[in-house]
Each structure stands twice: as C-alpha cells, then as structure tokens.
Backbone of each chain as nested JSON, in Angstrom:
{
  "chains": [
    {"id": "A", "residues": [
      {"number": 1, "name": "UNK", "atoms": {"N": [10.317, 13.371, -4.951], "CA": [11.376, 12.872, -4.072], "C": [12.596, 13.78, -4.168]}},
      {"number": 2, "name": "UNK", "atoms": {"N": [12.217, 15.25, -4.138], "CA": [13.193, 16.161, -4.119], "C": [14.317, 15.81, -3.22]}},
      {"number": 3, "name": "UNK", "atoms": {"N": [13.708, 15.875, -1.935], "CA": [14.722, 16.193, -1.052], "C": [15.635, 14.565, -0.548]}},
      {"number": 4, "name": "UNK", "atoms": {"N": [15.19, 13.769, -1.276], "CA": [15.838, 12.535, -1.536], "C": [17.127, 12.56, -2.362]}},
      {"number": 5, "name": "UNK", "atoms": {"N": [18.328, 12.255, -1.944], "CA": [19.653, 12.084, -2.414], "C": [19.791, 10.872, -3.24]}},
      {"number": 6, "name": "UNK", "atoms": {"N": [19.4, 10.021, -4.139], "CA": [19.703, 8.928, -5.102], "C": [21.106, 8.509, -4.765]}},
      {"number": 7, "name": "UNK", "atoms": {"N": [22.509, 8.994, -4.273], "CA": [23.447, 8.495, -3.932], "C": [23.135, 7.818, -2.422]}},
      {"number": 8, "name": "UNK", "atoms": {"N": [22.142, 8.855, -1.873], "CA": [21.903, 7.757, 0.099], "C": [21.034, 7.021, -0.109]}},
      {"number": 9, "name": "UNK", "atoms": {"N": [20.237, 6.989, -0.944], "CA": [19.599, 5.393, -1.287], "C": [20.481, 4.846, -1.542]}},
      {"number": 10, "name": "UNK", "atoms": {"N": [21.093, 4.901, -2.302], "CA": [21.815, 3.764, -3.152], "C": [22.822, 3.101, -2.184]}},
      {"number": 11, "name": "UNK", "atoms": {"N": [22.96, 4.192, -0.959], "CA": [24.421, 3.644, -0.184], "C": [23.603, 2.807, 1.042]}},
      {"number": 12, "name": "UNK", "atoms": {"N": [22.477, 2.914, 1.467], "CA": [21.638, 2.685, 2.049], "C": [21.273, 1.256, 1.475]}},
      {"number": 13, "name": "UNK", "atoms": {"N": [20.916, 1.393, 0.083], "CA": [20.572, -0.334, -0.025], "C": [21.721, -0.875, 0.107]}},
      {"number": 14, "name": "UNK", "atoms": {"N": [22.98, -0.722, -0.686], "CA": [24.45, -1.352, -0.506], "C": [24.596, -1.694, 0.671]}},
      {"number": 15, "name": "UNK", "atoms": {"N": [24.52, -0.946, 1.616], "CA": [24.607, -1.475, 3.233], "C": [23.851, -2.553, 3.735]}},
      {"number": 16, "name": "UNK", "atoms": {"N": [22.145, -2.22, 2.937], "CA": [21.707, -3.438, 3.206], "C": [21.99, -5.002, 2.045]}},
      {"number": 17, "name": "UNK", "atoms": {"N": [21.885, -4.722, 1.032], "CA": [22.271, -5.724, 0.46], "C": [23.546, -6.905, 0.736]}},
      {"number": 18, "name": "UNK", "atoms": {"N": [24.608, -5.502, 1.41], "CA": [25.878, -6.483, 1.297], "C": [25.541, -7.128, 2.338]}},
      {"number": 19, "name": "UNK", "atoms": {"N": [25.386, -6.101, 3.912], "CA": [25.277, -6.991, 5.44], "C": [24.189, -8.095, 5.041]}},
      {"number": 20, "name": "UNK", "atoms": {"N": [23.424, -8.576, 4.205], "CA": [22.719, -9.51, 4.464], "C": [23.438, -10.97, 3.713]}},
      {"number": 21, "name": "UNK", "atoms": {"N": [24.261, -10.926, 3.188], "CA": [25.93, -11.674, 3.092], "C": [26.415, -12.573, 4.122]}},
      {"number": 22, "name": "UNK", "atoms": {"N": [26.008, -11.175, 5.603], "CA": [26.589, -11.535, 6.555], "C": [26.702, -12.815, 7.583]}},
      {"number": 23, "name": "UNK", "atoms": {"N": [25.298, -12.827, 7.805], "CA": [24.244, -13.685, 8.767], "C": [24.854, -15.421, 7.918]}},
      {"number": 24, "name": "UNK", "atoms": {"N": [24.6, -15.257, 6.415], "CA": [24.831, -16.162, 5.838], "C": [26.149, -16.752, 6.347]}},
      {"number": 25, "name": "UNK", "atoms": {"N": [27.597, -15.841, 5.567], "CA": [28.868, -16.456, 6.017], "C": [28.96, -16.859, 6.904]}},
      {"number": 26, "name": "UNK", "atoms": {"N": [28.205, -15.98, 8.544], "CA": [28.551, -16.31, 9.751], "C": [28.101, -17.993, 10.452]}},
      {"number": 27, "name": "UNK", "atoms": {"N": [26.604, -18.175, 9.572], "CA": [26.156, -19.268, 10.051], "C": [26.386, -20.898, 9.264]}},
      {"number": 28, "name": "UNK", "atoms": {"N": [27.291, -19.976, 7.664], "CA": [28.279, -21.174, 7.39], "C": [29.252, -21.541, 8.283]}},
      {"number": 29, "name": "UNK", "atoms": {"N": [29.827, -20.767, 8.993], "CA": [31.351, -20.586, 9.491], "C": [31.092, -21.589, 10.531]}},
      {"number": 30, "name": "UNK", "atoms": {"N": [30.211, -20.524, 11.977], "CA": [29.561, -21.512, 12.883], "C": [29.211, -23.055, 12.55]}},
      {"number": 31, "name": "UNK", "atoms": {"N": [28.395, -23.225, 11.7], "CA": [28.253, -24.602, 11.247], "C": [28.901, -25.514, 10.665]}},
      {"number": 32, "name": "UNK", "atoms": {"N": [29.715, -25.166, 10.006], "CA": [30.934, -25.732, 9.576], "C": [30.691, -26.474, 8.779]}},
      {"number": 33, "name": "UNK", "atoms": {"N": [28.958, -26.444, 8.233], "CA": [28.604, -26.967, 6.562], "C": [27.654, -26.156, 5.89]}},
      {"number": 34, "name": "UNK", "atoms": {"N": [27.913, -26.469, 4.552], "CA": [26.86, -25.421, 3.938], "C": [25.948, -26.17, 2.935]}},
      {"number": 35, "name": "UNK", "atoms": {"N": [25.5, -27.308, 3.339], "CA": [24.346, -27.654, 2.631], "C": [23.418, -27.268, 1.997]}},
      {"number": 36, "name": "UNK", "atoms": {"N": [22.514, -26.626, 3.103], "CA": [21.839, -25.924, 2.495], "C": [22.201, -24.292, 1.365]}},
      {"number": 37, "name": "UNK", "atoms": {"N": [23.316, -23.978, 1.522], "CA": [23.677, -23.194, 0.305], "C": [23.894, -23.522, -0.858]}},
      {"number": 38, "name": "UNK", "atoms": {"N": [23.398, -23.101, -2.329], "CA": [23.425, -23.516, -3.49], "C": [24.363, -23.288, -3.818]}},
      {"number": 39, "name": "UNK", "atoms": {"N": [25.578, -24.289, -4.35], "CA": [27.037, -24.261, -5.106], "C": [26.851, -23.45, -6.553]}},
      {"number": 40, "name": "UNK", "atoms": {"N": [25.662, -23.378, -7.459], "CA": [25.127, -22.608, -8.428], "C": [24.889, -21.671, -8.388]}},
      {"number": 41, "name": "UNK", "atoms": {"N": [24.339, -21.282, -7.677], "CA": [23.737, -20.154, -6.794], "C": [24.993, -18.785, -6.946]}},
      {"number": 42, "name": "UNK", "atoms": {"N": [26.188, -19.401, -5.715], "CA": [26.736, -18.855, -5.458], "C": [28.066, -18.456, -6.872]}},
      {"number": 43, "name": "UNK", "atoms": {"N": [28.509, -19.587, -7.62], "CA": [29.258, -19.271, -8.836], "C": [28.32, -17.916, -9.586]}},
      {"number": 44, "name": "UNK", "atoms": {"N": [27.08, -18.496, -10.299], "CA": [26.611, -17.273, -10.516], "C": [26.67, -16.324, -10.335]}},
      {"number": 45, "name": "UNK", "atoms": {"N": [26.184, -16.507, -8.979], "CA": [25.897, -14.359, -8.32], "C": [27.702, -14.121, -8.138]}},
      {"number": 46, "name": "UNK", "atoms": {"N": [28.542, -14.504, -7.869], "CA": [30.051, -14.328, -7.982], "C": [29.963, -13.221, -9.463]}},
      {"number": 47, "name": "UNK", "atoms": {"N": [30.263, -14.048, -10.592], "CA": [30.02, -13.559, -11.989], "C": [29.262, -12.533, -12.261]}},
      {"number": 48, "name": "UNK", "atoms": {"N": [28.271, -12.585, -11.251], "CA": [27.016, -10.947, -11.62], "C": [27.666, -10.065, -10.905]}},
      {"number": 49, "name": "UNK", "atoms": {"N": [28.303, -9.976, -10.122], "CA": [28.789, -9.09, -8.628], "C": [29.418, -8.577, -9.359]}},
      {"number": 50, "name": "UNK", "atoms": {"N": [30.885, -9.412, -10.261], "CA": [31.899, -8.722, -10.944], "C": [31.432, -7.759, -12.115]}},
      {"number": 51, "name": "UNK", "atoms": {"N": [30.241, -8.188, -13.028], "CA": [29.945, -7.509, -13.981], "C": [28.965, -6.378, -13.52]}},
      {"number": 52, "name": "UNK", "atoms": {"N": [28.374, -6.533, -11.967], "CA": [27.664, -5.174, -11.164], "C": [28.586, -4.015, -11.231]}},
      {"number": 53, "name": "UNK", "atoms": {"N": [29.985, -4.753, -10.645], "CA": [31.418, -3.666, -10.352], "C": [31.607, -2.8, -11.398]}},
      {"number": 54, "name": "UNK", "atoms": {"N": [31.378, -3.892, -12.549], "CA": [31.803, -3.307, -14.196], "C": [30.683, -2.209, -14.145]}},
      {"number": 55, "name": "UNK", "atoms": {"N": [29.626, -2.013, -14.642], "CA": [28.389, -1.57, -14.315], "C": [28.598, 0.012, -14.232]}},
      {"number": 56, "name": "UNK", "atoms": {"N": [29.212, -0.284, -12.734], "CA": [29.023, 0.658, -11.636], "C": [30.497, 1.907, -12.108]}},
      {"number": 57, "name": "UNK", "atoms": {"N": [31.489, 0.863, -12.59], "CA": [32.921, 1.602, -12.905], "C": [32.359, 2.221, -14.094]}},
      {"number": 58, "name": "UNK", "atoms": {"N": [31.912, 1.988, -15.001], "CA": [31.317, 2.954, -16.173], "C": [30.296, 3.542, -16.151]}},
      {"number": 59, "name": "UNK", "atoms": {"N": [30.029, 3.625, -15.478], "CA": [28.501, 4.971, -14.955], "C": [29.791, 5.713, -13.601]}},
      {"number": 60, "name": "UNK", "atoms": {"N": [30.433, 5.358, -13.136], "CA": [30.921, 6.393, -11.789], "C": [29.875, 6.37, -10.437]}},
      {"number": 61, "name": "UNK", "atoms": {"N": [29.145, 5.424, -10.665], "CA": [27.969, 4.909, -9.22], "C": [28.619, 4.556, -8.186]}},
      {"number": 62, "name": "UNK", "atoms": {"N": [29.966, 5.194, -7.356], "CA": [30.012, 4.655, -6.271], "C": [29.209, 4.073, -5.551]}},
      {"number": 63, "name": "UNK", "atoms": {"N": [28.017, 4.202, -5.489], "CA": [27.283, 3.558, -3.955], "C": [26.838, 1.668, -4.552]}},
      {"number": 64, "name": "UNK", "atoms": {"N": [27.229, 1.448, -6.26], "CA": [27.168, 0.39, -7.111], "C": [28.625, -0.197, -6.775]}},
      {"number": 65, "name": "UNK", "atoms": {"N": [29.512, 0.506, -6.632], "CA": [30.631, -0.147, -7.016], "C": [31.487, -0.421, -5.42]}},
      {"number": 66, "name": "UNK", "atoms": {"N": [31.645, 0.046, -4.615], "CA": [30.95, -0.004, -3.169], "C": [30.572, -1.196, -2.898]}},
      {"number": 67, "name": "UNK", "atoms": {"N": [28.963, -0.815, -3.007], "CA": [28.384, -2.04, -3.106], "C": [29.267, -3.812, -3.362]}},
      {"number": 68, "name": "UNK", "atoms": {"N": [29.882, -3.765, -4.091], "CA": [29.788, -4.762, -5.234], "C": [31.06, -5.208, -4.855]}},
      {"number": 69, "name": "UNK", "atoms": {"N": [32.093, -4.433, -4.584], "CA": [33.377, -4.837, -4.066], "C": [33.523, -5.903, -2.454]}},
      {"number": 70, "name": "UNK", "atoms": {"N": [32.279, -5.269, -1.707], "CA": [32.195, -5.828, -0.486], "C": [31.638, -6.617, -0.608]}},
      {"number": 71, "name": "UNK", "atoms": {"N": [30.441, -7.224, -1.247], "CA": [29.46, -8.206, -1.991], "C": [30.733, -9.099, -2.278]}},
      {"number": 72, "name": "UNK", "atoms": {"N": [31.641, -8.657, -2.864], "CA": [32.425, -9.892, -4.032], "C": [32.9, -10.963, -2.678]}},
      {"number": 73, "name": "UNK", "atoms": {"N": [34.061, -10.112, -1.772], "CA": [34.177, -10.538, -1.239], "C": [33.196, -11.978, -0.002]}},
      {"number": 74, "name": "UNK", "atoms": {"N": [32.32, -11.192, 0.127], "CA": [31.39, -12.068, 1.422], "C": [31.202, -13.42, 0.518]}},
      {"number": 75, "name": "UNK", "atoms": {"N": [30.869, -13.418, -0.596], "CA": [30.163, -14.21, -1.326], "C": [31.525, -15.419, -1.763]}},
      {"number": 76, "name": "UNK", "atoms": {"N": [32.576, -14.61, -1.737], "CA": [33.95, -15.71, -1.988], "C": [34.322, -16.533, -0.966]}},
      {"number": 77, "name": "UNK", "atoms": {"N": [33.814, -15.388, 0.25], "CA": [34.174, -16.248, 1.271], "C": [33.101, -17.41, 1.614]}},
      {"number": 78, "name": "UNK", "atoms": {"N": [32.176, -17.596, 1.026], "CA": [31.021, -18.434, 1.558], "C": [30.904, -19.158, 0.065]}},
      {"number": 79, "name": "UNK", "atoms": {"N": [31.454, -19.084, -0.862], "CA": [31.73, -20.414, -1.774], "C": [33.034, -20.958, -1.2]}},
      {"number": 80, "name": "UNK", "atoms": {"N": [33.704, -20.359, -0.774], "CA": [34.773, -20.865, -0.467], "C": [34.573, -21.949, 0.974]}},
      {"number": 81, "name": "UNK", "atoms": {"N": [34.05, -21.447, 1.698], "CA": [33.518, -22.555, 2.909], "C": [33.001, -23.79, 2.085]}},
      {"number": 82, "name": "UNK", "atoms": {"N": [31.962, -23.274, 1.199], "CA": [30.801, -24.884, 0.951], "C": [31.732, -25.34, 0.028]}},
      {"number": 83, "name": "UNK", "atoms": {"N": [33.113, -25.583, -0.712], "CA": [34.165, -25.795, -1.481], "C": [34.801, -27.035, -0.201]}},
      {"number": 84, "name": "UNK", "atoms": {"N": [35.368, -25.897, 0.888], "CA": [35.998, -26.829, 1.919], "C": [35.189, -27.939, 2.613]}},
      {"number": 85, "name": "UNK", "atoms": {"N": [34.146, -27.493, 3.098], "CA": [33.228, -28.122, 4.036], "C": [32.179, -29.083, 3.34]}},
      {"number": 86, "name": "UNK", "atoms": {"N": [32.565, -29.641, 2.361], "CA": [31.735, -30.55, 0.775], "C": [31.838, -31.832, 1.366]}}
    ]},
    {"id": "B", "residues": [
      {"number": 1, "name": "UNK", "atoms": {"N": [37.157, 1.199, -22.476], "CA": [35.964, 0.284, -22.99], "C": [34.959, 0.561, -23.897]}},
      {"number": 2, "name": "UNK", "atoms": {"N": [35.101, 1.654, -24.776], "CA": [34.227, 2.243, -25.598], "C": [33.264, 1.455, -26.06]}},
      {"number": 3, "name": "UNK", "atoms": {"N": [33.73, 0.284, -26.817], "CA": [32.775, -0.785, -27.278], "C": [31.86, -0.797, -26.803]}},
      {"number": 4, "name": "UNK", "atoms": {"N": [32.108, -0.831, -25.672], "CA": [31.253, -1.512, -24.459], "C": [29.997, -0.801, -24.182]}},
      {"number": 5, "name": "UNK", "atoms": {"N": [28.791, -1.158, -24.197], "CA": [27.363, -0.489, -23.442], "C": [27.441, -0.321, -22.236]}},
      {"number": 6, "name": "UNK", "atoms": {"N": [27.389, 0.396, -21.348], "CA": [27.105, 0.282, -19.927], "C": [25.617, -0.552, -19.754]}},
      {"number": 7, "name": "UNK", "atoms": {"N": [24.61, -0.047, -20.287], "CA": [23.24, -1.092, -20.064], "C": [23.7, -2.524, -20.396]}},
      {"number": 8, "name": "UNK", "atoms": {"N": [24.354, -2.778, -21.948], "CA": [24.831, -4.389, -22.022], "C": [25.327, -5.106, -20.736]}},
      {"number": 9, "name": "UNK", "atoms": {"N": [26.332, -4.05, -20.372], "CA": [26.859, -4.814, -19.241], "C": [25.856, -5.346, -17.969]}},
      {"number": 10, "name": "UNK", "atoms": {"N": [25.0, -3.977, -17.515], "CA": [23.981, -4.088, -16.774], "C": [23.286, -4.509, -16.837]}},
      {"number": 11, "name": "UNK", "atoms": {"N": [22.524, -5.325, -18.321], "CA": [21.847, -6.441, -18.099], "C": [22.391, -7.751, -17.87]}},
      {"number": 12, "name": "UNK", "atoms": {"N": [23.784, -8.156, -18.524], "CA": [24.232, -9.228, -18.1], "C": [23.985, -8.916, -16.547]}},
      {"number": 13, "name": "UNK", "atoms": {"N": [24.977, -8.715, -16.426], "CA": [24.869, -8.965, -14.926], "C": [23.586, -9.069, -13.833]}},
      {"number": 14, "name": "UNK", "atoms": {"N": [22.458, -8.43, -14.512], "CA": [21.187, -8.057, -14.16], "C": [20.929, -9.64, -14.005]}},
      {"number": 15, "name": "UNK", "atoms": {"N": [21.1, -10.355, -14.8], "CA": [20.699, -11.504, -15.657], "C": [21.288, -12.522, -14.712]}},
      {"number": 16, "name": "UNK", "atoms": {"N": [22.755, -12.272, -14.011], "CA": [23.307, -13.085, -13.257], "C": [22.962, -13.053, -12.205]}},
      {"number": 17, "name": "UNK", "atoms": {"N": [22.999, -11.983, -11.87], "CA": [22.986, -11.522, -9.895], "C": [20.815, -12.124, -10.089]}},
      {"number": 18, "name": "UNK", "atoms": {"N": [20.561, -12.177, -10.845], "CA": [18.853, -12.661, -10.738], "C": [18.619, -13.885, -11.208]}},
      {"number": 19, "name": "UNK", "atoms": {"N": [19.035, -14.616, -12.088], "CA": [19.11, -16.049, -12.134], "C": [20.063, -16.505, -10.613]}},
      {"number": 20, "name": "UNK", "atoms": {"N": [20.831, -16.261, -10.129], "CA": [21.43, -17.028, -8.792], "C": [20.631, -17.342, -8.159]}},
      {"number": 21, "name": "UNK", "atoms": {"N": [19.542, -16.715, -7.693], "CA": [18.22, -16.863, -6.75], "C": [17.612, -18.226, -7.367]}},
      {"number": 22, "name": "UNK", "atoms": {"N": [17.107, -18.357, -8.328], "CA": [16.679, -19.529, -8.95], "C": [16.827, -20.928, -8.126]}},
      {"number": 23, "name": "UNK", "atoms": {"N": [18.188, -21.77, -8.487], "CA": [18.693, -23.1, -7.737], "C": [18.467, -22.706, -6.488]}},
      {"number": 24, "name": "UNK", "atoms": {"N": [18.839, -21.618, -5.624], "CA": [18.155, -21.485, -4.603], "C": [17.024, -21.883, -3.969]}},
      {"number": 25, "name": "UNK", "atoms": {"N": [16.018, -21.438, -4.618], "CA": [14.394, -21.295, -4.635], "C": [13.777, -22.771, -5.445]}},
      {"number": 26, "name": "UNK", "atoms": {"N": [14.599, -23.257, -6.008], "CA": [14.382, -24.509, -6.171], "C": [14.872, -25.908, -5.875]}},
      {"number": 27, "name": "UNK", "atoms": {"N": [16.308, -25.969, -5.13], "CA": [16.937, -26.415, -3.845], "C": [15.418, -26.251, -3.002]}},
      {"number": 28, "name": "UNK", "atoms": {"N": [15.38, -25.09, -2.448], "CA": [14.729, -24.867, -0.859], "C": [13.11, -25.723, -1.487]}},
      {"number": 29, "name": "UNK", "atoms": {"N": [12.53, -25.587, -2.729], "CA": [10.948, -26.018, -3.056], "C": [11.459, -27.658, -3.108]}},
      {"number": 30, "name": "UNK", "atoms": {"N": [12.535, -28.469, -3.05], "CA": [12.502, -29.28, -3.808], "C": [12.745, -30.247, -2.43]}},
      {"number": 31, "name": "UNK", "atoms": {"N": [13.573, -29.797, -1.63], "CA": [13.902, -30.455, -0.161], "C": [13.332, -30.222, 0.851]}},
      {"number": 32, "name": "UNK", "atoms": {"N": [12.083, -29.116, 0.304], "CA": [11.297, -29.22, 1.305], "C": [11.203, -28.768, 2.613]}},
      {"number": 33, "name": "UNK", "atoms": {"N": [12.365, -27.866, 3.11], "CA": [13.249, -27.349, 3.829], "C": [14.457, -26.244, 3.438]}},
      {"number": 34, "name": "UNK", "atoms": {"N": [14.556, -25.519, 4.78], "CA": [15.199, -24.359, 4.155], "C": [16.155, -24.176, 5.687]}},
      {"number": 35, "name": "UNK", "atoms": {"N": [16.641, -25.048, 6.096], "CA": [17.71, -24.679, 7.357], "C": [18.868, -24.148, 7.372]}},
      {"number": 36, "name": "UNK", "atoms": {"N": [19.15, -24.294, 6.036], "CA": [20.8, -23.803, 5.632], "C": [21.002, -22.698, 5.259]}},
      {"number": 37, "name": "UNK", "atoms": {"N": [19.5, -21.907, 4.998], "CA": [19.513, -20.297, 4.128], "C": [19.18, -19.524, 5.577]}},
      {"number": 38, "name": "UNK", "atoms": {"N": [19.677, -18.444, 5.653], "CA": [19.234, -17.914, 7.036], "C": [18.469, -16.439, 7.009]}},
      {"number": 39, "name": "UNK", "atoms": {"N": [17.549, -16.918, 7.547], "CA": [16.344, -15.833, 7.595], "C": [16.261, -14.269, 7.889]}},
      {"number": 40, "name": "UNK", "atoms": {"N": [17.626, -14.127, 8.766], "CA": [18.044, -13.249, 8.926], "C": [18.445, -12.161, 7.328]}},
      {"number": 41, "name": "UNK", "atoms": {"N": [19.325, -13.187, 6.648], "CA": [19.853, -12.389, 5.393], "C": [18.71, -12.457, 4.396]}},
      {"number": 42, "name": "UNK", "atoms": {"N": [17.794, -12.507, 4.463], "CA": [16.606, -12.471, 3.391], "C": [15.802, -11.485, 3.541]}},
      {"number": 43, "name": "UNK", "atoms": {"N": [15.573, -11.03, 5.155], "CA": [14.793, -10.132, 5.39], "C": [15.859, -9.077, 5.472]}},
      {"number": 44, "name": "UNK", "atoms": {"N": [16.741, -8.665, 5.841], "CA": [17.753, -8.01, 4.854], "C": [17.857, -7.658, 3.546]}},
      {"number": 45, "name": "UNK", "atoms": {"N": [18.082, -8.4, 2.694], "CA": [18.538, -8.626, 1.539], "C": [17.261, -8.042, 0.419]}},
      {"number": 46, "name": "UNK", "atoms": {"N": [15.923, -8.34, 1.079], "CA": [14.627, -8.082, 0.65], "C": [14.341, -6.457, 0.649]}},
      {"number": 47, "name": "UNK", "atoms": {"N": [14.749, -5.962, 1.925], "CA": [14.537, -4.365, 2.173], "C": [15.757, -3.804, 1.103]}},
      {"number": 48, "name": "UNK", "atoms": {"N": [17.017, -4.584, 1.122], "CA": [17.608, -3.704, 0.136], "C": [17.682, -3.81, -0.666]}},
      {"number": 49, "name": "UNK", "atoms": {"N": [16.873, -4.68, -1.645], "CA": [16.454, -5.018, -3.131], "C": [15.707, -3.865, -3.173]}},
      {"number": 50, "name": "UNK", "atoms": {"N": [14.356, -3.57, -2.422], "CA": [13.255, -2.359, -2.564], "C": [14.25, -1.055, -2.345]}},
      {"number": 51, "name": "UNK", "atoms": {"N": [15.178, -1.233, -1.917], "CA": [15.632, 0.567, -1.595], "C": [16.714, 0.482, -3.144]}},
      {"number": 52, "name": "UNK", "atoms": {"N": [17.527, -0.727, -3.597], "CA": [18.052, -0.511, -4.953], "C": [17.081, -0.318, -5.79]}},
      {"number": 53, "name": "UNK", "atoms": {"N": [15.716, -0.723, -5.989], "CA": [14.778, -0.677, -6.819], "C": [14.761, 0.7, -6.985]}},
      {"number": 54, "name": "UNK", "atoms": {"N": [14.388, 1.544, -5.766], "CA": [14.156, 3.472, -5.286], "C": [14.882, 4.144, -6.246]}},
      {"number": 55, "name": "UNK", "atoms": {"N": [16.409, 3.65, -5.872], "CA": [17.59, 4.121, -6.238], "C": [17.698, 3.896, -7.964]}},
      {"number": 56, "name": "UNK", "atoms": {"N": [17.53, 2.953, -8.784], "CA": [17.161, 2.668, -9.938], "C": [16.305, 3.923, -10.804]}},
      {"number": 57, "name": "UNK", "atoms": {"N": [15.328, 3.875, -9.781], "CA": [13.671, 4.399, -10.158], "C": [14.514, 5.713, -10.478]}},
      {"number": 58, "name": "UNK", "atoms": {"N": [15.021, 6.321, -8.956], "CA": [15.714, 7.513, -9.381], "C": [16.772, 8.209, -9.964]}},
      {"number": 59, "name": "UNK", "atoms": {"N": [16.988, 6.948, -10.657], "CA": [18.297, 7.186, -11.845], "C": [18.033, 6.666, -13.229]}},
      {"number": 60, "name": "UNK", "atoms": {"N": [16.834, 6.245, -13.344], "CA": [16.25, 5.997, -14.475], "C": [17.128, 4.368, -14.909]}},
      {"number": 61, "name": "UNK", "atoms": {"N": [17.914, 3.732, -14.563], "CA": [18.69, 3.264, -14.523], "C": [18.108, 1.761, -14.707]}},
      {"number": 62, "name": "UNK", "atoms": {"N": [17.599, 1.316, -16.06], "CA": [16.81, 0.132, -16.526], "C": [17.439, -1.288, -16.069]}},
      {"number": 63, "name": "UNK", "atoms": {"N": [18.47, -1.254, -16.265], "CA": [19.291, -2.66, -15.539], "C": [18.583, -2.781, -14.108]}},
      {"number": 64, "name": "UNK", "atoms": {"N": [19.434, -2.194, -13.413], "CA": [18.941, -1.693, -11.754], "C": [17.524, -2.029, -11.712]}},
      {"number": 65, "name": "UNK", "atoms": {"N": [16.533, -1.455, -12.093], "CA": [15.004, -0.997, -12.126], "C": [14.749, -3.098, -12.121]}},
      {"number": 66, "name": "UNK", "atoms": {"N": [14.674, -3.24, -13.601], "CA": [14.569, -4.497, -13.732], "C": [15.322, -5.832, -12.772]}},
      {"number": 67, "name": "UNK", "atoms": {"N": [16.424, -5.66, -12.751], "CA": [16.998, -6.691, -11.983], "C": [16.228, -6.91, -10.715]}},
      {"number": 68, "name": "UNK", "atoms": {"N": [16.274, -5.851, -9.925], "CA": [15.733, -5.82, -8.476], "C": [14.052, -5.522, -8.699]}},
      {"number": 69, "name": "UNK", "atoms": {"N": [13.315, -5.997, -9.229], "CA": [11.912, -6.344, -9.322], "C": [11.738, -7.944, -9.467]}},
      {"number": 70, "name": "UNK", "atoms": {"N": [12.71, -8.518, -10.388], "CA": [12.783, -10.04, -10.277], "C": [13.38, -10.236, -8.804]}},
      {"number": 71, "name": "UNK", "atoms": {"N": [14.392, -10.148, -8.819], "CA": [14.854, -10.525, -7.835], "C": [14.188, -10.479, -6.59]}},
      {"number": 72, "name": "UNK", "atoms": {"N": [13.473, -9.442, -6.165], "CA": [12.407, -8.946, -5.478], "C": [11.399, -10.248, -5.286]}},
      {"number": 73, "name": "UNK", "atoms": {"N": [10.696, -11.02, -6.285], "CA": [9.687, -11.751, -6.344], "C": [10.606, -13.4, -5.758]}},
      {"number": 74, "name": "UNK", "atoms": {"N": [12.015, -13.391, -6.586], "CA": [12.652, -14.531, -6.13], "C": [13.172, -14.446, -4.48]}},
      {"number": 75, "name": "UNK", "atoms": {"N": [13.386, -13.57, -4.088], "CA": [13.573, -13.475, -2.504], "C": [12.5, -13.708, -1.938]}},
      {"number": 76, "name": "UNK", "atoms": {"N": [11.584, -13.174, -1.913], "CA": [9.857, -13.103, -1.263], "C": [9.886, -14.526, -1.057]}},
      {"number": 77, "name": "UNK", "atoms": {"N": [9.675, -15.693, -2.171], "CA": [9.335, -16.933, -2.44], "C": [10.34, -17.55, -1.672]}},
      {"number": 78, "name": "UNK", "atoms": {"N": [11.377, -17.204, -1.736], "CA": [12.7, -17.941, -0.882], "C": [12.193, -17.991, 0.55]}},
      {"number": 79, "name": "UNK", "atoms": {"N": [11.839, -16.745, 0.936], "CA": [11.612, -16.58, 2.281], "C": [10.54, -17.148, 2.82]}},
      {"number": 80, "name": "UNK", "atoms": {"N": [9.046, -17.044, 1.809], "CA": [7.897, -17.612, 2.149], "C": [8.193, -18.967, 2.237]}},
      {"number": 81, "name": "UNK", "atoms": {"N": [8.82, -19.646, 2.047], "CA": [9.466, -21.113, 2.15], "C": [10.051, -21.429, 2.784]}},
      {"number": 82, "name": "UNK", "atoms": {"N": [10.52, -20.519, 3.677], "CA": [11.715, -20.659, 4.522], "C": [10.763, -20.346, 5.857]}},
      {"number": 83, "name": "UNK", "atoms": {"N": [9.749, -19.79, 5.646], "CA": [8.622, -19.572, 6.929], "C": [7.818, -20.609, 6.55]}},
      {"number": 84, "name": "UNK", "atoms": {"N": [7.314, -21.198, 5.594], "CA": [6.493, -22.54, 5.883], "C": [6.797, -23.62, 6.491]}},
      {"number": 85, "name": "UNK", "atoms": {"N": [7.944, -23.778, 5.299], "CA": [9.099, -25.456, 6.238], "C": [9.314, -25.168, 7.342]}},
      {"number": 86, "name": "UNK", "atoms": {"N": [9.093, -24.268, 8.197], "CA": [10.278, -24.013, 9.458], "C": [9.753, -24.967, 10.611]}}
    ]}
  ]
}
C-alpha cells in the first residue's frame, strides 16, 4: 500500500465517521425526540471522543484529532437534545 | 504529559468510544425496534470504522487497530437489527 497516504485514510475515515453524527442530530432535531437514542451510549462515547483528542494530541495525528474535535461537538449536540426533549 | 502512555490513553478511550455501542445494541435487541437510530449514520459510520481500521493497520497503531474491529462487529449487529425490525 505504497502509494497509499495513511494521513488520507485517516482523513477519509474522519469524514466518514464524523458525517455519520450527522443524519443522527438532524433526525433528533426534526423529531424533536430522541428515544430511541441511548442516554449511556452517548455520555460514554462523549468521554472516549475526549480521550480520542488526547490520543491524537500526543501522537500529532491530525486526521485523529480533527476527527475528534468535530465528533465532540455533533455528539454534544445530540445529548444535549435527548437532555431537553426527555 | 510525560507520565502519560499514549497507548494507555488509546486504550481507554478505545474502551469508551467501543463500549458506547453496547446500550445501544441492547436498547435496539431489547425493544425490538430500532426507529430512533438512523440507518443512514450506520452505514456511514460502518465504512468509516473499516477505513480507521486501514489507517490503524497502517500506522501500526494497536489502540486504533483494536478499537475499530470491535466496534466494527457492534455496528454490523446494530444495523442488522435495524434492517430486521424495520
């Protein structure tokens, strides 16, 4: 996998990992409940995201830390809905 | 942060961002239904678990490697559930 860049994977999954965040927040928002989202779920992966960031800041992995910053966010915003909308 | 391991960190977090899936996957097995998780962000979320896996592979990067192989099996199941109940 010579001619493979390990930083455009990596920015490549980040893109996909975070946009799939997306669909979620959007169809909390629209719906205006989040039942079916796990309140556990989401505290958790919150807590992993931050220690991904950590991770990523001591290795110098932008396409980790990237990642993980935009992740934090989507994911705050969609505990934060199923918080309001309870 | 000298103390600090970069892998320590990377497995915690490995540990978090892959236990979250869990209550998920057992929410969605337990109600029998999966209307609130959206199908869209799984089949997402699934392709960029396999391209962080790549990215891992090609950084030798054991946290990474490991995390996104569980996680990998806990998305699949999320989703296959989310196509049965539907």
């Amino acid at each position: 996998m010579n001619w493979l860049n390990s930083d455009l994977v990596g920015y490549v999954a980040a893109t996909l990992t975070t946009s799939a965040f997306i669909p979620q927040a959007l169809m909390t928002w629209k719906n205006k409940r989040a039942e079916g989202v796990s309140l556990s779920m989401y505290v958790i992966l919150i807590t992993g995201v931050i220690l991904w960031l950590t991770y990523g800041i001591m290795l110098s992995a932008w396409p980790v830390i990237i990642a993980n910053i935009i992740t934090l966010f989507l994911t705050i915003f969609i505990l934060a809905m199923k918080i309001v909308y309870k």
